[in-house]
GUKEVEX-161942 format. One record per residue: residue in three letters; x, z, y of N, C-alpha, C, CB in turn. Coordinates in steps of 0.1 Angstrom, whole numbers, padded with zeros to 4 digits, always signed. Glycine has a CB too. Example, Ala and Ser with C-alpha at 12.3 -4.5 7.8 and 13.67 -1.06 7.14 Angstrom:
# GUKEVEX-161942
ALA+0132+0078-0057+0123+0078-0045+0132+0078-0033+0113+0090-0045/SER+0128+0071-0022+0137+0071-0011+0129+0079+0000+0141+0057-0006/
This chain:
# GUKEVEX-161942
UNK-0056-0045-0072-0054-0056-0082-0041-0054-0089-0055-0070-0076/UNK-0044-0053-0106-0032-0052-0114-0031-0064-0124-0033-0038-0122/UNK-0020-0068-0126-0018-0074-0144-0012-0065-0152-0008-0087-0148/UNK-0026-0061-0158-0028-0053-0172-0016-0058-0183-0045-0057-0179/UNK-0023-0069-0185-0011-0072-0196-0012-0087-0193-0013-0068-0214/UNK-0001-0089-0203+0002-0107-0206+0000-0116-0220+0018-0109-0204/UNK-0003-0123-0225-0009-0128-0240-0003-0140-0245-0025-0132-0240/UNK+0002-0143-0254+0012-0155-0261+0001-0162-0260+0021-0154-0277/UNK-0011-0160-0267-0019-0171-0275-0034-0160-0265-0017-0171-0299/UNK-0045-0177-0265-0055-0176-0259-0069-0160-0265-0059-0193-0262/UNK-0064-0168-0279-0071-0156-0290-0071-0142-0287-0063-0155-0305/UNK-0057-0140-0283-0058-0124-0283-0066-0121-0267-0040-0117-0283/UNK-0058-0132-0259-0061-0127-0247-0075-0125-0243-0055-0134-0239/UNK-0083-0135-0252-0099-0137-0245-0106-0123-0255-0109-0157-0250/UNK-0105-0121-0267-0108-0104-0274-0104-0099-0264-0102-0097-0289/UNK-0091-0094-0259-0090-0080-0249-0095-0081-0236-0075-0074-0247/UNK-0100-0095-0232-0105-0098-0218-0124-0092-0220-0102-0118-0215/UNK-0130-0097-0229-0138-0093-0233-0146-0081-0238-0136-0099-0235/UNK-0134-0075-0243-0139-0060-0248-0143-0049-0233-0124-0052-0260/UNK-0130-0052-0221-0127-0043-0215-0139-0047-0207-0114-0041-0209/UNK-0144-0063-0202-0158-0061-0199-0171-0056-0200-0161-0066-0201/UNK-0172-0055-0218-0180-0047-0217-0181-0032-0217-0184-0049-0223/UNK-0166-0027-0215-0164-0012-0212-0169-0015-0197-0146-0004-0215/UNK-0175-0020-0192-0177-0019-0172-0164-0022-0171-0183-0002-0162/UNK-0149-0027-0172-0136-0032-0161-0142-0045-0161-0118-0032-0167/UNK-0139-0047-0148-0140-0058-0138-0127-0062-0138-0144-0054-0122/UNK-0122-0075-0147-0112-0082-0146-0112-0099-0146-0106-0078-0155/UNK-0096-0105-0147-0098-0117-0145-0093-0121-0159-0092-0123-0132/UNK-0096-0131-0166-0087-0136-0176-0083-0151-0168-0095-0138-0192/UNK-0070-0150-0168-0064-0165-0160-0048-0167-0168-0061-0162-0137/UNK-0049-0181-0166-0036-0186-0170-0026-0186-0167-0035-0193-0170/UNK-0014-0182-0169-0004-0181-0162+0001-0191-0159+0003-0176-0165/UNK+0007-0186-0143+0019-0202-0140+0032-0205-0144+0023-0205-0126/UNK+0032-0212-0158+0047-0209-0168+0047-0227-0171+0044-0195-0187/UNK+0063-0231-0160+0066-0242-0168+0069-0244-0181+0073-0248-0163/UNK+0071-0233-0187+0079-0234-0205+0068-0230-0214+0094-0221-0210/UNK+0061-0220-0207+0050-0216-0218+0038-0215-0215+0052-0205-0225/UNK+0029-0213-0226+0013-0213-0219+0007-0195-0223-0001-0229-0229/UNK+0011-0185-0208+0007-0174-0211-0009-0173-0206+0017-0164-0205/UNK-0009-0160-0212-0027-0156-0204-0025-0140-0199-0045-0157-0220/UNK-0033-0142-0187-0026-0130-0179-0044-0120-0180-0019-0137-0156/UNK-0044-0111-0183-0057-0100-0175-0049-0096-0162-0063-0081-0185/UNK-0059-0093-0156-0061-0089-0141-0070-0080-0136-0063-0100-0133/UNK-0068-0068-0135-0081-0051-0132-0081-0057-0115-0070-0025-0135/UNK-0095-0058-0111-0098-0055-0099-0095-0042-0090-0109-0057-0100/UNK-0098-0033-0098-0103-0016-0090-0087-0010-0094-0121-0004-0102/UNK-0085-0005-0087-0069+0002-0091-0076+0015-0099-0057+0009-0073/UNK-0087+0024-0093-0091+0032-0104-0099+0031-0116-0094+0039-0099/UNK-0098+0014-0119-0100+0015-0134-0088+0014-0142-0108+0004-0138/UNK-0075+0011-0136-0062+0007-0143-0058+0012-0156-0052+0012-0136/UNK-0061+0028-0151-0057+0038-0162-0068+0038-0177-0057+0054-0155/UNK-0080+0033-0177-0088+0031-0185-0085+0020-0194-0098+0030-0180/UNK-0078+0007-0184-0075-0006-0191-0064-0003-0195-0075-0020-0182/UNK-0052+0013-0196-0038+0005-0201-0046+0014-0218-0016+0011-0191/UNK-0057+0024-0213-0055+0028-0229-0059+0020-0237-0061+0041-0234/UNK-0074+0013-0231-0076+0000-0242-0066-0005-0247-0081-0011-0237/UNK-0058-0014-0237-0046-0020-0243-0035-0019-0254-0041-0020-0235/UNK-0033-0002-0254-0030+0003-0261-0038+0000-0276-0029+0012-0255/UNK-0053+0003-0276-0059+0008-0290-0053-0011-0295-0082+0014-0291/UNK-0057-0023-0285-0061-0031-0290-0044-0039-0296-0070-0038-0279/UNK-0035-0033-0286-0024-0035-0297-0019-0032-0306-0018-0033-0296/UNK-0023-0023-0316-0022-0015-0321-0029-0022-0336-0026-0003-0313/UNK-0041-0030-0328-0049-0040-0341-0056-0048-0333-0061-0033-0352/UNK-0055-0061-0332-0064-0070-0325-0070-0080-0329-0060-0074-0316/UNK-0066-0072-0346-0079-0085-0350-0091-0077-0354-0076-0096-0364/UNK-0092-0060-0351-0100-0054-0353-0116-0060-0352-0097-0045-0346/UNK-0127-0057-0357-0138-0067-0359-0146-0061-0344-0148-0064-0377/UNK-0139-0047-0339-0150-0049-0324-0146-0056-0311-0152-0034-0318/UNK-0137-0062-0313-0129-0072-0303-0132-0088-0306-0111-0070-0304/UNK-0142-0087-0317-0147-0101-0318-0156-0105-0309-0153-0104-0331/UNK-0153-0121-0306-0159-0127-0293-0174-0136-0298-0145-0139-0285/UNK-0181-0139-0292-0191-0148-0297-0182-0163-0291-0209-0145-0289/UNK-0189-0171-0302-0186-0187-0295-0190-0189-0280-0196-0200-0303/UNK-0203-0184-0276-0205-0190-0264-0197-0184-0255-0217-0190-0259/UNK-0196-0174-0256-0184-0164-0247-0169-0173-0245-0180-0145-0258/UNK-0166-0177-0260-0154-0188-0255-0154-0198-0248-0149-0193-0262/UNK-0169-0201-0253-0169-0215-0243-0170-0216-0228-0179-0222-0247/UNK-0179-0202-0225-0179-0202-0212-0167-0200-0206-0186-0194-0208/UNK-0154-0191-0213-0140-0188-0208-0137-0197-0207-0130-0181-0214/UNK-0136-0207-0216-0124-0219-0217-0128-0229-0203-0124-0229-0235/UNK-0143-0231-0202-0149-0236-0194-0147-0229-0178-0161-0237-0200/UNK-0147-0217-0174-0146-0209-0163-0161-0212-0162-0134-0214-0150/UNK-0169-0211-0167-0181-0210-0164-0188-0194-0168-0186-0223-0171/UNK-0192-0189-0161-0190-0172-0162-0203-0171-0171-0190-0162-0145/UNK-0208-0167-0186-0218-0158-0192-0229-0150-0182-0209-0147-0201/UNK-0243-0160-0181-0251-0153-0177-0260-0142-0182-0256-0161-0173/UNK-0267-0131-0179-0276-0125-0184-0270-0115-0196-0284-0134-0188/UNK-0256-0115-0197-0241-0106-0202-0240-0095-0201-0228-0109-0196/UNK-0239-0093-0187-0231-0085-0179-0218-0086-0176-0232-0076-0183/UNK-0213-0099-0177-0199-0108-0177-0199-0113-0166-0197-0119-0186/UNK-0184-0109-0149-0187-0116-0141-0173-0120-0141-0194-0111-0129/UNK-0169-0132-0139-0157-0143-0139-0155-0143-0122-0162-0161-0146/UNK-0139-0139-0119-0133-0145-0103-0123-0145-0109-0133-0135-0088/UNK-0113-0155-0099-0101-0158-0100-0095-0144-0089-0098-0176-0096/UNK-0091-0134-0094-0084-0125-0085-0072-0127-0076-0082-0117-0091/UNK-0066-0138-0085-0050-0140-0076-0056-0146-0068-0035-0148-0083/UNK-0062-0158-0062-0069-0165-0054-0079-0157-0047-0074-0175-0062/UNK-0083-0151-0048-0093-0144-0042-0085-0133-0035-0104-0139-0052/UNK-0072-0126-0039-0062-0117-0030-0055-0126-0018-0049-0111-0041/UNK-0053-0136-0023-0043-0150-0013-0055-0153-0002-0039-0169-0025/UNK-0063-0152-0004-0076-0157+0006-0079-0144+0012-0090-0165-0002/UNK-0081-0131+0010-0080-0118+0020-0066-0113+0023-0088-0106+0013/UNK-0055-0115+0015-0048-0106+0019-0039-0102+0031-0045-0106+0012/UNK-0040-0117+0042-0036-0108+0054-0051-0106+0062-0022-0115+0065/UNK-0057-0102+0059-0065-0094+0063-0063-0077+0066-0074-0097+0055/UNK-0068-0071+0073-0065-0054+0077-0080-0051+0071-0062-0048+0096/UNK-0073-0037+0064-0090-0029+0060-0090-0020+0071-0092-0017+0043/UNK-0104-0014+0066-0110-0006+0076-0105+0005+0085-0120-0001+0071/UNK-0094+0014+0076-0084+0022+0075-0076+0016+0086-0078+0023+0062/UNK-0067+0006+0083-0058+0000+0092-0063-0002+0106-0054-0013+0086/UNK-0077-0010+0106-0075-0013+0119-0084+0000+0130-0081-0030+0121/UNK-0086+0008+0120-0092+0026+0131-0081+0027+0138-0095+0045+0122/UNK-0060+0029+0129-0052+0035+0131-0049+0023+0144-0043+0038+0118/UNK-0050+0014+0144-0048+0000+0153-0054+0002+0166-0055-0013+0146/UNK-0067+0004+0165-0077+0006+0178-0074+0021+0181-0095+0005+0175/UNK-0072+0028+0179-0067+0045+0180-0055+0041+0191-0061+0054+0162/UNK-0048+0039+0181-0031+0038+0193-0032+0027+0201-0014+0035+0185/UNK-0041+0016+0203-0041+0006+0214-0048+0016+0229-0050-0010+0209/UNK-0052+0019+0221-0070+0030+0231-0059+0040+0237-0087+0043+0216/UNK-0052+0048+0229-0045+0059+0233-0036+0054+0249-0034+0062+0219/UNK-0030+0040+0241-0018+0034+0247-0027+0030+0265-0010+0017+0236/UNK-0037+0024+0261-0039+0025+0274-0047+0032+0281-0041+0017+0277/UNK-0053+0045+0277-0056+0057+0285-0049+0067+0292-0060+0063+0281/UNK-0034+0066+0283-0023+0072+0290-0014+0059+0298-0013+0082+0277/UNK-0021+0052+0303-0008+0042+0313+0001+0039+0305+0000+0049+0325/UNK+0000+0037+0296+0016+0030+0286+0023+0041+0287+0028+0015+0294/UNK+0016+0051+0284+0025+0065+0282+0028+0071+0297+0042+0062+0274/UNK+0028+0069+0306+0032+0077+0319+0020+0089+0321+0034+0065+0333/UNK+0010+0088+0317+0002+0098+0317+0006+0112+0307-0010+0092+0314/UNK+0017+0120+0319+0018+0131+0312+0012+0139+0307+0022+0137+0316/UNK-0002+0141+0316-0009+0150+0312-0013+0146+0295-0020+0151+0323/UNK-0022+0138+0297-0027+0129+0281-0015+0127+0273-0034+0111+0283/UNK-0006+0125+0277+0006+0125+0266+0009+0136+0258+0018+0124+0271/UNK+0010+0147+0265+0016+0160+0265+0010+0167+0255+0015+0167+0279/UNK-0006+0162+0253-0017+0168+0240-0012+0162+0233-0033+0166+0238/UNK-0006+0149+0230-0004+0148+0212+0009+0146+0207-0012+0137+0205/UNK+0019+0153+0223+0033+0158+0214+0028+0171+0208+0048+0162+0224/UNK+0038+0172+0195+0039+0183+0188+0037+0195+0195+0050+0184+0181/UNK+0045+0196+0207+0047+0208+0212+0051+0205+0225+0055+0216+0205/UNK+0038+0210+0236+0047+0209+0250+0056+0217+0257+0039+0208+0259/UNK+0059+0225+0247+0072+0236+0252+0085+0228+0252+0075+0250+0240/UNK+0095+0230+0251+0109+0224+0250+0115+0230+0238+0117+0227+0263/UNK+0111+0245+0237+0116+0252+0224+0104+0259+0220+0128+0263+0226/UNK+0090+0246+0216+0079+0252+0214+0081+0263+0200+0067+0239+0212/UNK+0091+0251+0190+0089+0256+0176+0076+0259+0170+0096+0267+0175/UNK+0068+0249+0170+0055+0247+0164+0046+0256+0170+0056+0249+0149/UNK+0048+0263+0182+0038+0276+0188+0024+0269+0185+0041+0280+0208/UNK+0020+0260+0193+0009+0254+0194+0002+0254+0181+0012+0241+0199/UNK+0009+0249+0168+0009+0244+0154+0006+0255+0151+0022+0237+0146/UNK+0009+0270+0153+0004+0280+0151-0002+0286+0151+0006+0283+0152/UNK-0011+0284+0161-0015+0288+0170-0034+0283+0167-0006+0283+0181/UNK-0029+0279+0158-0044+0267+0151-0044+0249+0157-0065+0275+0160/UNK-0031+0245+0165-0039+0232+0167-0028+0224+0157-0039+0225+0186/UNK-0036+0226+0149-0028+0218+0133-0026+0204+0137-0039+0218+0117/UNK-0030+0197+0146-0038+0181+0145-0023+0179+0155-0060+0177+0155/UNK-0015+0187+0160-0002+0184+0163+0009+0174+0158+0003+0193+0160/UNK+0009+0181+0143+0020+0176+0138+0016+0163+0133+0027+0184+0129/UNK+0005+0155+0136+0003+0144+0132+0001+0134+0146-0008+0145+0121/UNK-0006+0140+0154-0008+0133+0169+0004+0124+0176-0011+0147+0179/UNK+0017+0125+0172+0023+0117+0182+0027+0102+0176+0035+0126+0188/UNK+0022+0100+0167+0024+0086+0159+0011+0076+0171+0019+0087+0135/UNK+0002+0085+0173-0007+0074+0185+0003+0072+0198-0024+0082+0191/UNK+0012+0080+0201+0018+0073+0214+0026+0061+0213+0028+0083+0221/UNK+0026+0055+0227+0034+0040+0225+0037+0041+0243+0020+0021+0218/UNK+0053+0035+0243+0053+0039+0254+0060+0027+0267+0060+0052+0252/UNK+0057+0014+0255+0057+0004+0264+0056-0011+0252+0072+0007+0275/UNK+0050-0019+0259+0046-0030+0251+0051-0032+0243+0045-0039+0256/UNK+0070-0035+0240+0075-0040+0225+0067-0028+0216+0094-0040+0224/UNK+0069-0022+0224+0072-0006+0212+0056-0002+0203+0077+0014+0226/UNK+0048-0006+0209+0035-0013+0207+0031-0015+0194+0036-0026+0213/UNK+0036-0034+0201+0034-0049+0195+0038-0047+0181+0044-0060+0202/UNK+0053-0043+0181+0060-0038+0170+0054-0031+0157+0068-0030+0176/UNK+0049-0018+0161+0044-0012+0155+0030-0014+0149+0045-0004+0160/UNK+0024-0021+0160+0010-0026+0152+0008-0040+0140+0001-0030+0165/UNK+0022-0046+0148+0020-0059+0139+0024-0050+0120+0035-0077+0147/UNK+0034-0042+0120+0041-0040+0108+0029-0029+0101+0060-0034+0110/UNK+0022-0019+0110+0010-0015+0104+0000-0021+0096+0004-0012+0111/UNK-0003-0040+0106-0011-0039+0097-0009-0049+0089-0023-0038+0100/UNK+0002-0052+0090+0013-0065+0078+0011-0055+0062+0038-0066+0084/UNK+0022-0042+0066+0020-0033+0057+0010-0024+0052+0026-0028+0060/UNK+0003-0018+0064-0006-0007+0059-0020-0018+0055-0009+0005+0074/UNK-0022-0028+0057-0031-0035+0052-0029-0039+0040-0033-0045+0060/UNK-0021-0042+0033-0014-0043+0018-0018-0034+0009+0001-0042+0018/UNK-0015-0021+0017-0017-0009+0004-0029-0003+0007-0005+0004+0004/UNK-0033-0008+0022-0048-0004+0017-0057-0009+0006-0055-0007+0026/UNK-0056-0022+0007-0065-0032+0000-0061-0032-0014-0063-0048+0007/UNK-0047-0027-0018-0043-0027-0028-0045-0013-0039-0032-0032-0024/UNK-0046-0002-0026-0047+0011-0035-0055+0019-0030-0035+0018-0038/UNK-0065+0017-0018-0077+0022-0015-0078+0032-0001-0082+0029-0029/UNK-0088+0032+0006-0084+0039+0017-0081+0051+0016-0092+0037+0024/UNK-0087+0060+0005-0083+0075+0001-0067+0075+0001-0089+0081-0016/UNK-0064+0068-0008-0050+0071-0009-0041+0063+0002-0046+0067-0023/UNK-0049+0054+0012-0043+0046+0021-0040+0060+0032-0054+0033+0025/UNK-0048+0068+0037-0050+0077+0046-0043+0089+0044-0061+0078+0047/UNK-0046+0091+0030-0032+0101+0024-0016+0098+0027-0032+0100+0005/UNK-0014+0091+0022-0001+0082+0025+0000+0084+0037-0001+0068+0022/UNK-0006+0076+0048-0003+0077+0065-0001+0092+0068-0018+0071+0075/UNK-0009+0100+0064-0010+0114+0070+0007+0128+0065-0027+0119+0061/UNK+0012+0119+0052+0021+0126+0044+0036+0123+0052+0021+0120+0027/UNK+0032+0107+0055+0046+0104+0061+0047+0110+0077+0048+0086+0061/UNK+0035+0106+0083+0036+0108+0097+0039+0127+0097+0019+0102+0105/UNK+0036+0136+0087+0035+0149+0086+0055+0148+0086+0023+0155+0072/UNK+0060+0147+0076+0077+0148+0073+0080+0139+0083+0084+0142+0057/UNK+0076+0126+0088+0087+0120+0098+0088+0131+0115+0080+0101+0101/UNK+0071+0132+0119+0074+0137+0129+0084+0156+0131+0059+0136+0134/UNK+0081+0161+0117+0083+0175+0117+0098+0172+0116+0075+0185+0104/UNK+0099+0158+0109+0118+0157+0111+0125+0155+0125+0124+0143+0103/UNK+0120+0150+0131+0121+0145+0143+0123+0159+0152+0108+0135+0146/UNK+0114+0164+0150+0112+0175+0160+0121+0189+0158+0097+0178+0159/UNK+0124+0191+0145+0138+0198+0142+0147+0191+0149+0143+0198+0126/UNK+0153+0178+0144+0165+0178+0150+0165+0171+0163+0175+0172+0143/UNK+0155+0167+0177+0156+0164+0188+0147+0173+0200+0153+0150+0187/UNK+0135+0180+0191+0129+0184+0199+0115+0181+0202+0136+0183+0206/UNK+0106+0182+0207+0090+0176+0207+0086+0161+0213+0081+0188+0216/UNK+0097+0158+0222+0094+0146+0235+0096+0135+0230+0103+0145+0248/UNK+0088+0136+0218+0090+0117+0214+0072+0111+0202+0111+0114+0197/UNK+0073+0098+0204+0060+0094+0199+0065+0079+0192+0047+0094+0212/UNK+0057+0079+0183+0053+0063+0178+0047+0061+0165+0065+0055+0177/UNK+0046+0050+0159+0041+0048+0147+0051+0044+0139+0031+0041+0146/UNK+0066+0044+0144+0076+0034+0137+0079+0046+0124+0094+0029+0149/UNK+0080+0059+0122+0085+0065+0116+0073+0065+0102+0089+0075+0125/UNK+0060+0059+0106+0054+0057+0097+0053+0045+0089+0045+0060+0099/UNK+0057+0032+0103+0059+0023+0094+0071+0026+0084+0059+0010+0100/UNK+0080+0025+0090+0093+0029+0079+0087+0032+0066+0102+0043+0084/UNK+0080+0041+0067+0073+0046+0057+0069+0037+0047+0064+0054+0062/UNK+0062+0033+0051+0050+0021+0047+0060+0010+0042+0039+0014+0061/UNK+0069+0005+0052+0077-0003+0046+0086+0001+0034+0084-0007+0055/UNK+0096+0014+0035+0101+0016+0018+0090+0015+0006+0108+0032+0016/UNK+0079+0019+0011+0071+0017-0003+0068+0002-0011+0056+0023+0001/UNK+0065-0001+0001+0065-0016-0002+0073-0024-0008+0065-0021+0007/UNK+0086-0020-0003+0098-0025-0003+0104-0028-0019+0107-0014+0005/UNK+0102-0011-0022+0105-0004-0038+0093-0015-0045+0101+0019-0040/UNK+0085-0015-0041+0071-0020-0055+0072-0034-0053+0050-0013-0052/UNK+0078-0040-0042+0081-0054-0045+0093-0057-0057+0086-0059-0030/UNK+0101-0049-0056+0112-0054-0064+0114-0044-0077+0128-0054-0053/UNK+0106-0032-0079+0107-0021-0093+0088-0026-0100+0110+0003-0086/UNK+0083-0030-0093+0069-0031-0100+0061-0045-0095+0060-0017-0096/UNK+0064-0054-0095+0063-0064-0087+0042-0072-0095+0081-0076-0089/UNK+0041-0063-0107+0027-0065-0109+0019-0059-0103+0024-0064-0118/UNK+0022-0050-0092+0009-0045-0084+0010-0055-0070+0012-0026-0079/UNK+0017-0064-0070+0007-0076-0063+0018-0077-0047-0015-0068-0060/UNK+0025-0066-0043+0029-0066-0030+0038-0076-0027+0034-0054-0026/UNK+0037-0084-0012+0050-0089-0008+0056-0086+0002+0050-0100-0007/UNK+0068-0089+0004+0078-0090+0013+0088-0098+0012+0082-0081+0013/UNK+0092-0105+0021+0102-0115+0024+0118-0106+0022+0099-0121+0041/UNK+0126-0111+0015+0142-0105+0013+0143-0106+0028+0155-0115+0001/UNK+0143-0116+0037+0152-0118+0051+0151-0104+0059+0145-0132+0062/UNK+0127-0103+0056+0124-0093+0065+0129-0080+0064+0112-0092+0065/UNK+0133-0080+0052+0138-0061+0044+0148-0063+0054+0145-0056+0023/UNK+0159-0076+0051+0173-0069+0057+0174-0068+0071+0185-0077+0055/UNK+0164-0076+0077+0160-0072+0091+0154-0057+0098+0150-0083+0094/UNK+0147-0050+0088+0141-0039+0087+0152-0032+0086+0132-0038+0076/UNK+0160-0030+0073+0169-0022+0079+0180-0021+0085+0170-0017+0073/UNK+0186-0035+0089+0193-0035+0095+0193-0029+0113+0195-0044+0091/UNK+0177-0030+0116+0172-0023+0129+0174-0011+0123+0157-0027+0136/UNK+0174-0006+0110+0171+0011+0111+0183+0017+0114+0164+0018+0098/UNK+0197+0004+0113+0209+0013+0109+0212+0011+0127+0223+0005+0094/UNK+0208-0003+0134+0215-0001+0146+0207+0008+0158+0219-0016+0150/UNK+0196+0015+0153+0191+0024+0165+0197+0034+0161+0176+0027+0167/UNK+0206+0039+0158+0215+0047+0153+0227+0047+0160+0218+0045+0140/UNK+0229+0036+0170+0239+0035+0176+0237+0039+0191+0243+0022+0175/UNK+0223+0037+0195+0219+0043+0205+0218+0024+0212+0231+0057+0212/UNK+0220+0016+0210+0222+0002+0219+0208-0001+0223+0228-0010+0210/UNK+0197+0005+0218+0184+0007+0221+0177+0015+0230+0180+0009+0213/UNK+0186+0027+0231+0180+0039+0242+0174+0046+0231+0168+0035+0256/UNK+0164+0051+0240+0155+0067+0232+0147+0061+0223+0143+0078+0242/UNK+0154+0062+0210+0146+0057+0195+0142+0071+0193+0157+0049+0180/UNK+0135+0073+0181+0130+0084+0170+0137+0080+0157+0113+0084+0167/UNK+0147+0079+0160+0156+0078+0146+0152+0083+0134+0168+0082+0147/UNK+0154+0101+0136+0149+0105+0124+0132+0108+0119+0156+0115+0124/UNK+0127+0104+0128+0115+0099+0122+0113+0087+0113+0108+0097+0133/UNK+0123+0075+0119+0120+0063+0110+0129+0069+0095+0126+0045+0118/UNK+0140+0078+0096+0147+0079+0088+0141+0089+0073+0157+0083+0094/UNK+0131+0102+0081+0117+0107+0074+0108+0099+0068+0110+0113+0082/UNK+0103+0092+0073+0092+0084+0072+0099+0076+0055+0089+0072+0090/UNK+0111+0065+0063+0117+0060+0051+0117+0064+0040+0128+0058+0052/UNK+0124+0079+0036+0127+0083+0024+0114+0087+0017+0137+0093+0025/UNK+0103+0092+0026+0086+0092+0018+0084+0080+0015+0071+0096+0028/UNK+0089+0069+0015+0082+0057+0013+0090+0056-0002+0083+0043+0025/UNK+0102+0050+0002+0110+0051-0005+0110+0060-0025+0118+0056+0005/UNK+0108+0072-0012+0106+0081-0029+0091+0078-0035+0106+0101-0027/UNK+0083+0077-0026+0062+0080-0035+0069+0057-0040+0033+0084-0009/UNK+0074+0051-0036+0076+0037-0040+0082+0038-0057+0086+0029-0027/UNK+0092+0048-0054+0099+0047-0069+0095+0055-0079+0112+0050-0069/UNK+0087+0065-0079+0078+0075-0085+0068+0066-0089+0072+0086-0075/UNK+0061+0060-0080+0052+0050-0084+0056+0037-0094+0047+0044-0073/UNK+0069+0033-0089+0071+0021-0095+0076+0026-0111+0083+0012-0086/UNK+0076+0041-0114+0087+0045-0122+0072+0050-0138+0099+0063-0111/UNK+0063+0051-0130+0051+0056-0133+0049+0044-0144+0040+0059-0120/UNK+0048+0032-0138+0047+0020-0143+0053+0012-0157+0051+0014-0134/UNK+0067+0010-0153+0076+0005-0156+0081+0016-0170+0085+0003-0142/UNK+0076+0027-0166+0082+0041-0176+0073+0041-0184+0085+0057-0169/UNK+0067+0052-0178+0058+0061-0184+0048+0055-0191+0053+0070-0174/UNK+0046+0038-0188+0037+0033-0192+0038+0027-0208+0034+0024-0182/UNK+0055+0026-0213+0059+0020-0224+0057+0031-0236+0074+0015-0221/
């Protein structure tokens, strides 16, 4: 879910609400919440219609009183009314309401990664099962240096984000998976939901394992991940819909700066510190995409 654009006056907004309808976008026309003024917001359902709705937008700025953006009366009336045009091909939802009512929900994506590492966690005994453990470190050598990875078992360098190796460590990780990874699923689709998981967990663990070695597991280095993205598109692009609490960020990284001290024991530091800067960077790239490239 996007806001396309924003509209001074009802006029314009219900012609470009209406045209992109009948291009097939699935949007919302809704009111904005403005104590000073009375805006009108569009709203794209499908993230991969976005790019279709900003060129419209474009033509229609450009001329909007053009005569193919003319509306019929009943079409207004049904807008002004929220009563949706039957027999059209016109379907009316309130999207911001309709995101508030799913969105802590987990997609399908999220909760595989969820049941995967609970399943894992307890087939290996909360991790004491060397044997089962030992498959989805990177490398069961000490100075494997990716032998295994080489060797054809590619599914390595992604495998040790399922280990968990005692209840916080868990809890933790699942709750911010699917706080986070449920967000950008729902928000930017499981293709690119799974992409994302697979990019971070790929740089966090391969970081990790340069500078400590193979003997470590979790998902924290992906949330990290997940969290800078989030983080960035809350506060550089804040029309693609994400939230986050200012308290929770500083709490976020303020744990990232004190496992750094060691007052925790055996963290994966530079995993969360990998993980971070993928988020971080695909967050400002994205947000930059927007905010930029779009003007």
């Amino acid at each position: 879910m996007r806001l396309i654009g924003s509209f001074n006056t009802e006029k314009h907004a219900l012609r470009f609400w209406s045209y992109i309808k009948k291009q097939g976008i699935e949007s919302s026309l809704e009111k904005a919440d403005s104590p000073k003024e009375v805006n009108w917001e569009v709203w794209i359902a499908e993230e991969d219609q976005v790019d279709s709705a900003f060129s419209f937008l474009s033509e229609f700025q450009a001329d909007p009183e053009d005569q193919k953006y003319e509306v019929s009366s009943q079409i207004e009336k049904d807008a002004k009314t929220r009563n949706p045009p039957r027999n059209r091909g016109f379907r009316e939802f309130n999207l911001r309401d309709k995101w508030q009512r799913t969105d802590r929900s987990a997609g399908t994506m999220t909760l595989s990664l969820i049941i995967t590492c609970v399943a894992v966690f307890l087939l290996s005994g909360m991790g004491k099962n060397t044997e089962l453990v030992g498959g989805f470190f990177i490398s069961e050598k000490v100075d494997g240096q990716l032998s295994e990875f080489l060797n054809g078992e590619i599914w390595r360098v992604f495998t040790p984000i399922f280990l968990h190796f005692n209840f916080l460590h868990i809890l933790f990780n699942m709750f911010w998976l699917h706080d986070l990874g449920g967000q950008i699923e729902k928000r930017k689709g499981p293709k690119f939901f799974i992409s994302f998981i697979l990019l971070i967990a790929l740089v966090s663990n391969l970081t990790q394992f340069t500078l400590t070695g193979p003997a470590f597991g979790g998902m924290s280095g992906v949330v990290y991940g997940l969290f800078g993205y989030v983080w960035v598109k809350t506060r550089l692009d804040p029309a693609d819909g994400f939230r986050l609490d200012p308290m929770v960020a500083m709490i976020m990284f303020g744990f990232f700066l004190i496992c750094f001290t060691g007052v925790f024991g055996g963290i994966a530091n530079w995993a969360h510190a990998g993980g971070l800067a993928v988020g971080l960077a695909w967050g400002y790239g994205s947000a930059y995409r927007w905010n930029q490239g779009r003007k």
